[in-house]
Structure formats: structure tokens, C-alpha cells
C-alpha positions as CSV (number, residue, x, y, z in Angstrom):
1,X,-5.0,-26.4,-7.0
2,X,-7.6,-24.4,-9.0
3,X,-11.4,-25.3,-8.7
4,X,-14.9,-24.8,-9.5
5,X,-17.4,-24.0,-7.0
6,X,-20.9,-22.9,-6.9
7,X,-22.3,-20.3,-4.4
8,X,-26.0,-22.0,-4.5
9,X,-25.6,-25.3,-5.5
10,X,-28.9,-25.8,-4.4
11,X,-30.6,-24.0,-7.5
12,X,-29.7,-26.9,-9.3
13,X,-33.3,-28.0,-8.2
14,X,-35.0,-25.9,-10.2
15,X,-33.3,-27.4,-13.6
16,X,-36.1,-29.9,-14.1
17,X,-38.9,-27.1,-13.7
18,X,-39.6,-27.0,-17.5
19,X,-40.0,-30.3,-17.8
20,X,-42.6,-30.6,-15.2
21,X,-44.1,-27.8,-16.3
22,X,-44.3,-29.8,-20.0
23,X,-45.8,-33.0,-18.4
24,X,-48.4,-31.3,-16.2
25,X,-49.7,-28.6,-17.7
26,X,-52.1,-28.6,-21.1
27,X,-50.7,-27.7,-24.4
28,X,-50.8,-24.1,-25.6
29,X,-54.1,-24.2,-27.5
30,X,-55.0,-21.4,-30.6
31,X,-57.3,-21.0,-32.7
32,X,-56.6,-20.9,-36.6
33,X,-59.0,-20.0,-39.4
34,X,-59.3,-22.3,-42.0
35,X,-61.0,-23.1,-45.4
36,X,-64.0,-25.4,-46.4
37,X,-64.0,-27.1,-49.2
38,X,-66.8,-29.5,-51.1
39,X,-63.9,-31.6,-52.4
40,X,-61.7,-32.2,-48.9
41,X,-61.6,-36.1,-49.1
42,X,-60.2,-35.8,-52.8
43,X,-57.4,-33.3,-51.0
44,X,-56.8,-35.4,-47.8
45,X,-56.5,-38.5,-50.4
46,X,-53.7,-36.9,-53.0
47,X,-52.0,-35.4,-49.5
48,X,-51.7,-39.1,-48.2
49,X,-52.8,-38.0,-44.5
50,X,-55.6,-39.3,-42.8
51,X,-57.6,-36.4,-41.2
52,X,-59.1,-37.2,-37.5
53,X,-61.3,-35.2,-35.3
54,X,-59.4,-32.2,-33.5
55,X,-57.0,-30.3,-32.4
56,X,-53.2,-30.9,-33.8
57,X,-50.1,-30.6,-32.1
58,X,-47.4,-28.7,-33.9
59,X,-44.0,-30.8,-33.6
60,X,-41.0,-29.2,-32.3
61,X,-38.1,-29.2,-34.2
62,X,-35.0,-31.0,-32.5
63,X,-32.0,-28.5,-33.0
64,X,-34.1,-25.2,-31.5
65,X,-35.1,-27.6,-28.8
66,X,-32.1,-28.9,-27.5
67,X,-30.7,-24.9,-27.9
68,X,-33.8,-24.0,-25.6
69,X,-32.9,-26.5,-22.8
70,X,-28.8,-25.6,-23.5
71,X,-30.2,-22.3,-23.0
72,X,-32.1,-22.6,-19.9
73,X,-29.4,-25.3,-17.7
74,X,-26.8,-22.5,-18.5
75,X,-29.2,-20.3,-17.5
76,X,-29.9,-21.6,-14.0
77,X,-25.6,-22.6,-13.7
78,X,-25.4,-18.6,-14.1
79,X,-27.8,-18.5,-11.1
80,X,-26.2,-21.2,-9.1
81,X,-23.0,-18.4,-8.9
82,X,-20.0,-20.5,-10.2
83,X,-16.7,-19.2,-8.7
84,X,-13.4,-20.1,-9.4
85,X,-11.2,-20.7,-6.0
86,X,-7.4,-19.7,-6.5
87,X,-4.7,-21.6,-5.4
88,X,-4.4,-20.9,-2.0
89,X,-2.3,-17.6,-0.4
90,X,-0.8,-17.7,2.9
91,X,-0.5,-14.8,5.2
92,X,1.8,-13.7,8.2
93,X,0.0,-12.3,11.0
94,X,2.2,-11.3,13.9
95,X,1.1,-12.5,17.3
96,X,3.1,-10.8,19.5
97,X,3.1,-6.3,20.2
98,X,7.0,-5.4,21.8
99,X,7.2,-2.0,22.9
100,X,9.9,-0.3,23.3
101,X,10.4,2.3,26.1
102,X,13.5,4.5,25.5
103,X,14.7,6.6,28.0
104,X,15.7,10.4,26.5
105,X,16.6,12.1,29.6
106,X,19.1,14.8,30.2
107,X,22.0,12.1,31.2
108,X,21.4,9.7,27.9
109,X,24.4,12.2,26.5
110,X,26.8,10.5,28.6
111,X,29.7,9.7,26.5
112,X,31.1,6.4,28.1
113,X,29.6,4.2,25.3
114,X,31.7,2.9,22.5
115,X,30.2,1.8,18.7
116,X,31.7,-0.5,16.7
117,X,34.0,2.0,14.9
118,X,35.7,2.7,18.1
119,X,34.5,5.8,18.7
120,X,32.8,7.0,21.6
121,X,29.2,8.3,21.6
122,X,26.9,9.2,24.4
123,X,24.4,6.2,25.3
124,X,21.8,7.0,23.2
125,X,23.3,6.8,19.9
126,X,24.6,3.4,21.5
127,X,21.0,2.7,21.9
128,X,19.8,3.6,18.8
129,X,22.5,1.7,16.9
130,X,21.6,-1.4,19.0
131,X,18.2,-1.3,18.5
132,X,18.1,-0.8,15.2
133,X,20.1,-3.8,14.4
134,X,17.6,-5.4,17.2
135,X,14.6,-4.1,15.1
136,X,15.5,-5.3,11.4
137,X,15.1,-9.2,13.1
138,X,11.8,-8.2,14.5
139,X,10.1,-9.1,11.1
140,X,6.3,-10.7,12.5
141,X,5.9,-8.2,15.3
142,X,4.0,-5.0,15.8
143,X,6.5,-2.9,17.0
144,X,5.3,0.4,19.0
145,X,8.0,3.3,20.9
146,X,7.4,5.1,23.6
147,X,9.8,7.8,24.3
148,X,10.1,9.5,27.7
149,X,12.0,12.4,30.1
150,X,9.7,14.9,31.9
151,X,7.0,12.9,30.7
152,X,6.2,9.5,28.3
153,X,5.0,10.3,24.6
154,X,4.2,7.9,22.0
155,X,7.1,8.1,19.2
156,X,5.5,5.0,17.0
157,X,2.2,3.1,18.2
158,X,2.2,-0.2,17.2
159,X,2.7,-1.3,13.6
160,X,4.2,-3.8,11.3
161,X,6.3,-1.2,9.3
162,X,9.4,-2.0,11.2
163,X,11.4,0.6,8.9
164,X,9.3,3.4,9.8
165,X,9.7,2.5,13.4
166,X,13.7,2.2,13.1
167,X,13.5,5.5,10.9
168,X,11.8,7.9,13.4
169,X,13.7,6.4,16.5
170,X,16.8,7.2,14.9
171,X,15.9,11.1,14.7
172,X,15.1,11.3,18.8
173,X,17.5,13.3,20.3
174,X,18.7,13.7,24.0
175,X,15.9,15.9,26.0
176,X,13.2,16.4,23.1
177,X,10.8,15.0,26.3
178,X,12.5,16.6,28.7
179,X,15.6,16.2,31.1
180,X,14.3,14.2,34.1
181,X,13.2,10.3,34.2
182,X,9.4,9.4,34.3
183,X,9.6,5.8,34.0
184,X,6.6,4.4,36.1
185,X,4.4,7.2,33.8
186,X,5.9,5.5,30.3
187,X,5.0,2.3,31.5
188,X,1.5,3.4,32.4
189,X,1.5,5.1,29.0
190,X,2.6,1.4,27.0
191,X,0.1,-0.3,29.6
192,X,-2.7,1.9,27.6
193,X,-1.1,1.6,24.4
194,X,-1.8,-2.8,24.9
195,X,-5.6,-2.0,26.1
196,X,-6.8,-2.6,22.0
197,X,-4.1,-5.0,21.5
198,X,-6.2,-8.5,20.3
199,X,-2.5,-10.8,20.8
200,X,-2.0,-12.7,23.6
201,X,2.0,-12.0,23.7
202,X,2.8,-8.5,25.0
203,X,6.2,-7.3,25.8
204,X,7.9,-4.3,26.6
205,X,11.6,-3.5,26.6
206,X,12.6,-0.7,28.8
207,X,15.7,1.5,28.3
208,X,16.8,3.7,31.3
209,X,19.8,5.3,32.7
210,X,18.5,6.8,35.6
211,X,16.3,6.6,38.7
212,X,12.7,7.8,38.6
213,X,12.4,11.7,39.5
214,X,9.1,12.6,37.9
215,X,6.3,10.2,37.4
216,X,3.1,10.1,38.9
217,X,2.9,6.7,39.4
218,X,5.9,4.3,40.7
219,X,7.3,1.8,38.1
220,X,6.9,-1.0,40.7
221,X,2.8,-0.3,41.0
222,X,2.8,0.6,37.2
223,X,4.6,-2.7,37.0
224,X,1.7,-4.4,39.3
225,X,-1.1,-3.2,36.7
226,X,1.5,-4.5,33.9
227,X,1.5,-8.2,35.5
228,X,-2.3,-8.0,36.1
229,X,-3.2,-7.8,32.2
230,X,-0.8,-10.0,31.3
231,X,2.7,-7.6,30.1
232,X,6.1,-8.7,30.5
233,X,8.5,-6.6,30.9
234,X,12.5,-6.6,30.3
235,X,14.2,-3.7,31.6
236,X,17.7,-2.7,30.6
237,X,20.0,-0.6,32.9
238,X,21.9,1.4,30.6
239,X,23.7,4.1,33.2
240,X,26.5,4.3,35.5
241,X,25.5,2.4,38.8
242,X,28.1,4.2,40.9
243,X,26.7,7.5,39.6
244,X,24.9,9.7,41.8
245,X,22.1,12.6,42.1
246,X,19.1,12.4,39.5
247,X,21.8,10.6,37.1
248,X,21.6,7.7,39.9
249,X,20.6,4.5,38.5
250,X,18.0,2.5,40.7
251,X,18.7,-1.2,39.8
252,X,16.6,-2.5,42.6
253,X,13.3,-0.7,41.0
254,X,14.2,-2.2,37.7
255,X,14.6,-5.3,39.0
256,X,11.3,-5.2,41.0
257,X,9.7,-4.2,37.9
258,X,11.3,-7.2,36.1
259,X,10.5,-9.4,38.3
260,X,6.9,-8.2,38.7
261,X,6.4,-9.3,34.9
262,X,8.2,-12.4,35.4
263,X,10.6,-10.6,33.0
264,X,14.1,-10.0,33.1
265,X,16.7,-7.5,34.2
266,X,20.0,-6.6,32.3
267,X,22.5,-4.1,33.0
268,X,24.4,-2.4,29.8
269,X,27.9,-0.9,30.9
270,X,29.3,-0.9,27.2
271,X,27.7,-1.2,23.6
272,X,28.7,-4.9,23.4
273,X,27.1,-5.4,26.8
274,X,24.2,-3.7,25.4
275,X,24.3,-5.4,22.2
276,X,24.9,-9.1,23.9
277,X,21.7,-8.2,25.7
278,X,19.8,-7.8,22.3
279,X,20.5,-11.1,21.4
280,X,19.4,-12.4,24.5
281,X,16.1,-10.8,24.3
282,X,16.0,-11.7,20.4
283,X,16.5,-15.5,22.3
284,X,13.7,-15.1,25.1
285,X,11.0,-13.0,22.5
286,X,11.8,-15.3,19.9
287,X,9.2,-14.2,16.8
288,X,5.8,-15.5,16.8
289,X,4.0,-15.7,13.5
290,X,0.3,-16.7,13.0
291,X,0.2,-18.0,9.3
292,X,-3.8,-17.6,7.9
293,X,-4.3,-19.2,4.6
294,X,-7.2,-18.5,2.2
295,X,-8.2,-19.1,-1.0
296,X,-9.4,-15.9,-3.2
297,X,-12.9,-16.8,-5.4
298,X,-13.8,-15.0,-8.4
299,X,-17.1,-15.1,-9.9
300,X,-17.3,-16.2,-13.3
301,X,-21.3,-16.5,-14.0
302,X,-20.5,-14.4,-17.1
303,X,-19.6,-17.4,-19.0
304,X,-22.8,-19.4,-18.8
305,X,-24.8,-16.3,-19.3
306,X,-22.6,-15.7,-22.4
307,X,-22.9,-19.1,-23.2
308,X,-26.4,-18.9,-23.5
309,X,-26.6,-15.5,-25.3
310,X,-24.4,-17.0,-27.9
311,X,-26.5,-20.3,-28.5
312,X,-29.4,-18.3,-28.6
313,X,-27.8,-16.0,-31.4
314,X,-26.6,-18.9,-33.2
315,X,-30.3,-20.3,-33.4
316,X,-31.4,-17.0,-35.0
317,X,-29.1,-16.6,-37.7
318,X,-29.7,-20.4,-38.6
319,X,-33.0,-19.6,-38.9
320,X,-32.7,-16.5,-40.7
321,X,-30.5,-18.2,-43.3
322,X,-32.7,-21.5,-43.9
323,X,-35.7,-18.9,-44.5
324,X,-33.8,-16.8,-47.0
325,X,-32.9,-20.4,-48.6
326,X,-35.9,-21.5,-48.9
327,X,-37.8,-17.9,-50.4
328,X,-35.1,-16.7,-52.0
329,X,-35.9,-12.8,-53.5
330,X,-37.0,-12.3,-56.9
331,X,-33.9,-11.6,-59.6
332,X,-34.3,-8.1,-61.4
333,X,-34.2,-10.1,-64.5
334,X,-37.7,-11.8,-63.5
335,X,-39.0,-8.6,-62.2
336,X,-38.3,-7.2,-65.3
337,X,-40.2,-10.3,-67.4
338,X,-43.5,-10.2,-65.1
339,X,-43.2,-6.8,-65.6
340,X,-43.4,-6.7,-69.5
341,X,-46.0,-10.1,-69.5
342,X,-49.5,-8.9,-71.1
């Protein structure tokens, strides 16, 4: 529902200012020459007025003042800032950041992962499908990725623009960060990635197929520093768990990290595994939307203004045309006959 508003409502006050401006201040007093005659009484007698002792007081014409006092309310409604409120708009503010942690090691190109063509790919690509699917229902969320191997990097930081997010993780490739597993270091990495984050919901979803071989920092103290500032996080064992070596996967860290975050530990031995997963955690982070509504203004104190402007020109050509009425200019004819006269 459209409106009308002013911005300073309390200029309306200073509406009545002419009027006491009329009542307490003195007429405008000038001085006019006049003419002395030895016969006035015989002129004030034929002219019907009876002359008293003084000054006189021009009357105002109705028509230019009621255009002066149009002129000067519009005037002070242009002042007052009259706006126009919009029906109201409603906006979507997500209130949760998921960040996604996506293990590219040298053992993600393990080919024991079938898609749903039936073909067998190597886990990432299984991944990859799967989260993508995952992502396009993320709609409300800032979404960030943090790739690692050797070491984390930031693939996406957070965002809204879920496409660009599912677009550049579908170009990572196996080993672009490196061949071993630093997984305690990417969470560190997403831990700093939530320090300007301003929701209170923060999640991250960690994809691994291995044990930790290179990070600084353990996952299960990185996961300590998560719980303290108030991260979940769900951790997803995608690798073999009889394999062994650096391709061995540690389910008891991920589960201490899970656990640590009051999140919650999965274990993906096939794609639908892995995609039945998805729709677990699409269950537990359901989508959080914060809807703001506001209602645009626009300023339309041009229309009194031109109100004004318009009365004001009206007046004038009035005027103009009632004195052109009543001296009306000489004919050619009659110049022509005054001309000629003796």
C-alpha cells in the first residue's frame, strides 16, 4: 500500500508565520505626492467619498491573495520533504556460511566410485557430481570452498553466487594442491575464513579420503578452536578404510573432529552412499533465511514547488491580460486621424 509522508512534518509550524507577521506588525507605509486644489470639497462631493484625516490603506484584491497564500503553504509542503513510500520489498538474507572442505590429494583418483550412468570414476568426480547436486538446494546460504593436499587454499570464499561456486569446483582436478592430506591446516584455514562472518550458523563439511600426513596443526586441536567459536563440523569419509600407507583413512580422527563440533560423521563407500549422505546433511543444515522488508521512498517536493511556480505564472498572465483589456493600444486608423487633426 502506497503513501504519503513528510520528512519534517514539523515545518508545518511555520505555515501561519505570514499571518502573524500581518497581525503584529504595522502596515507598509509610503509616501505619495499629491495635488492641491481650491475646489476639493466640490471634487470629494461629485466623487461620492467622504475624505477623513490620514493615511489609506490600499485593499488587496481577493484572487492574487488567495494565489499568494496557495503559493506560500505549497511552498513550506516543499520544505516539509514529502516522499512517496512504495509498497513494501522483501529481501532474503542468508543466515547461515557452509564451507566446504574438499580433499584433492594424490589418492582422490581412486577409481572404485560409480556415477549414475554406471560408469566408474575416481572419487572426486563422484564428489563433484554430488556436491553439485548438493549445492543447487543451497539457495539462502553463503557458500565458501576450501580446497586442500600439501597444503589448504581458498577455491571460493564465501558468497551467495552458488553457480560460481558449483562452476569453479567442477574444474579442480586431483593434486592441483598437492598429493598428501593437510586436513587439520584446511580446517584452520575455514576457521579464519568464519572470523568476519556476522551469522550465527556456521558449518563446514569436510571431504577426505585419507589420514593426515602434512598439517601443522592436528584436526582434533584445529577442531577444539572450531568448537570454541562456535563451528560445526560434518566430516565425510570418502576412502577405502581397509586401505593402507598415506592412502589410510583415519575414521577415529574424523570422528573426534565430529564429535568435537557436536557434528556428525559419515562414511561414503559408493556414490549413492555418498549421495544419501547429501540428503542427510541437506536434512540436519536445513536452509536458514532472514527475510528484511523495507519500503523504498522517493522524494517528490518537485510537485509543490511546481505547483507554486505554476500559480504564480498563472497570476501574471491574468494580470497581463486584464491590463491590455483595459488600455488597449491605439489602432493605426486613429494614429493616422490625430495625426492629420489641425
Amino acid at each position: 500500500m502506497t503513501m504519503l509522508t513528510f520528512a519534517y512534518p514539523w515545518l508545518a509550524l511555520i505555515a501561519p508565520l505570514p499571518f502573524a507577521v500581518w497581525l503584529l506588525l504595522p502596515a507598509h507605509a509610503s509616501n505619495r505626492t499629491g495635488l492641491r486644489v481650491p475646489f476639493f470639497d466640490r471634487l470629494a462631493a461629485l466623487s461620492g467619498q467622504s475624505p477623513q484625516v490620514g493615511g489609506v490603506i490600499a485593499p488587496r484584491r481577493t484572487l492574487p491573495l488567495l494565489v499568494l497564500i496557495l503559493c506560500w503553504l505549497l511552498t513550506v509542503a516543499a520544505l516539509a520533504r514529502p516522499q512517496w513510500i512504495e509498497p513494501p520489498l522483501h529481501q532474503d538474507r542468508p543466515t547461515r556460511d557452509l564451507l566446504l572442505l574438499v580433499d584433492l590429494s594424490g589418492s582422490m583418483d581412486t577409481k572404485d566410485f560409480v556415477d549414475a550412468s554406471g560408469r566408474t570414476v575416481d572419487r572426486l568426480t563422484a564428489v563433484k557430481q554430488v556436491l553439485d547436486d548438493f549445492l543447487s538446494r543451497r539457495k539462502g546460504d553463503r557458500v565458501g570452498v576450501v580446497v586442500f593436499g600439501d597444503a589448504p587454499f581458498v577455491l571460493v570464499p564465501f558468497t551467495t553466487d552458488l553457480e560460481l561456486s558449483r562452476a569453479l569446483l567442477r574444474d579442480t582436478v586431483v593434486g592441483m594442491a598437492g598429493p598428501r592430506t593437510a586436513f587439520g591446516d584446511a580446517i584452520g584455514l575455514g576457521i579464519g575464513l568464519f572470523d568476519r562472518s556476522t551469522v550465527k550458523a556456521k558449518t563446514i563439511i569436510a571431504l577426505t579420503d585419507g589420514n593426515d600426513t602434512a598439517s601443522k596443526v592436528p584436526p582434533v586441536e584445529a577442531a577444539g578452536v572450531a568448537r570454541d567459536r562456535g563451528i560445526v563440523i560434518h566430516t565425510v569419509a570418502v576412502g577405502d578404510p581397509t586401505a593402507a600407507g598415506e592412502d589410510k583413512l583415519d575414521e577415529g580422527a574424523l570422528k573426534e573432529v565430529a564429535s568435537t563440533t557436536k557434528g556428525g560423521f559419515f562414511r561414503a563407500l559408493d556414490r549413492s552412499q555418498l549421495a544419501e549422505i547429501y540428503q542427510r546433511l541437506d536434512q540436519i543444515e536445513t536452509r536458514k533465511i532472514d527475510t528484511v522488508s523495507f519500503r523504498p521512498k522517493r522524494d517528490i517536493y518537485w510537485v509543490p514547488l511546481a505547483a507554486a511556480l505554476s500559480l504564480s505564472l498563472l497570476l501574471q498572465a491574468l494580470r497581463t491580460l486584464r491590463r491590455r483589456s483595459q488600455h488597449p493600444a491605439p489602432r493605426t486608423s486613429d494614429l493616422a486621424i490625430s495625426k492629420g487633426a489641425p
